[in-house]
C-alpha positions as CSV (number, residue, x, y, z in Angstrom):
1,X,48.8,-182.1,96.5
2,X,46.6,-184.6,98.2
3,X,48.6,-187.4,100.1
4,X,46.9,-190.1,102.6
5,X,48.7,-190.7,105.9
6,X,48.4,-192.8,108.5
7,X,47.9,-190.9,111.8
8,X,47.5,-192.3,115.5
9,X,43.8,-192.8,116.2
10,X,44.4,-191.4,119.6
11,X,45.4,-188.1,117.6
12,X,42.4,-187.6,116.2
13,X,40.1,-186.6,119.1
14,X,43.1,-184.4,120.0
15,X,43.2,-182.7,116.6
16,X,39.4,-182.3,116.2
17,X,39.2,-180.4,119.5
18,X,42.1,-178.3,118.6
19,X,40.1,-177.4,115.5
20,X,37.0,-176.6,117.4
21,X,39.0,-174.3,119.5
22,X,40.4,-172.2,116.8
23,X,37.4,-172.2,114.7
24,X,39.0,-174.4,111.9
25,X,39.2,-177.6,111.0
26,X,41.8,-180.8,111.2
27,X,43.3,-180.4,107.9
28,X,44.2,-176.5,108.5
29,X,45.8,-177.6,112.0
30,X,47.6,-180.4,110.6
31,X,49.1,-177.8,107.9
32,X,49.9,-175.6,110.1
33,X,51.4,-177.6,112.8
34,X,54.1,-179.1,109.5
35,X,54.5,-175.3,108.6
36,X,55.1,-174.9,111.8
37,X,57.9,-178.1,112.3
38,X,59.7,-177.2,109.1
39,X,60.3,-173.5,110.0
40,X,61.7,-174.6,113.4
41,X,63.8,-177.2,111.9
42,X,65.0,-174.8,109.6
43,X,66.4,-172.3,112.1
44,X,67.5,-174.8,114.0
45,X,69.9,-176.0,111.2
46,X,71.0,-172.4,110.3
47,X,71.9,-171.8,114.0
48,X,73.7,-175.1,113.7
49,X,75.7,-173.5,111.1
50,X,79.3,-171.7,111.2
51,X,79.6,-168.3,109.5
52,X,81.4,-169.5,106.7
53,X,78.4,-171.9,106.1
54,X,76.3,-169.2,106.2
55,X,78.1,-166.6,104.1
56,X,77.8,-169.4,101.4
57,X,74.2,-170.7,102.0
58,X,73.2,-166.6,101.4
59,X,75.5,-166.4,97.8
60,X,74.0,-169.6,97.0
61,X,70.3,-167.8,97.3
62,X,72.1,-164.4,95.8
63,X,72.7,-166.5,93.1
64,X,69.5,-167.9,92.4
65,X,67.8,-164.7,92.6
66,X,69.9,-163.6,90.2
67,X,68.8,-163.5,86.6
68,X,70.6,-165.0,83.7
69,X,68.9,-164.6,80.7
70,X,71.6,-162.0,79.3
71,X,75.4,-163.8,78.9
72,X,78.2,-161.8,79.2
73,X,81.2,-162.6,77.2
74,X,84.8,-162.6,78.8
75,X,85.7,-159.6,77.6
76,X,82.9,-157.6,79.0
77,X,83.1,-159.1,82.2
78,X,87.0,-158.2,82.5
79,X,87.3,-155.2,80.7
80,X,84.5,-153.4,82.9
């Protein structure tokens, strides 16, 4: 997905050097640096959370994994 931002132009000089360090160039660092950003606030926020919270954020993601193509009618599921 291609979107146009506005960035700081006393960034850029920053970014380009970065790049030339690592042997890449400013669109890699820039990706990386929001990869980067997201993971962190994303631990952050599960740290943030109680274990109740987390017991339910991990059966929510059970239950996406989880496939439902096949129904199962009521009496299969409580006669089993």
């Amino acid at each position: 997905m291609r979107k146009i931002i506005d960035i700081d132009e006393s960034l850029i000089p920053k970014l380009k050097l970065l790049a030339a360090i690592e042997s890449s160039n400013v669109k890699k660092i820039m990706e990386d640096a929001i990869s980067w950003y997201v993971e962190h606030k994303q631990k952050e926020q599960m740290n943030s959370m109680s274990l109740e919270q987390k017991e339910d954020f991990g059966l929510l993601l059970l239950l996406q994994q989880a496939q439902n193509i096949k129904t199962v009618n009521e009496d299969e599921l409580f006669n089993s």
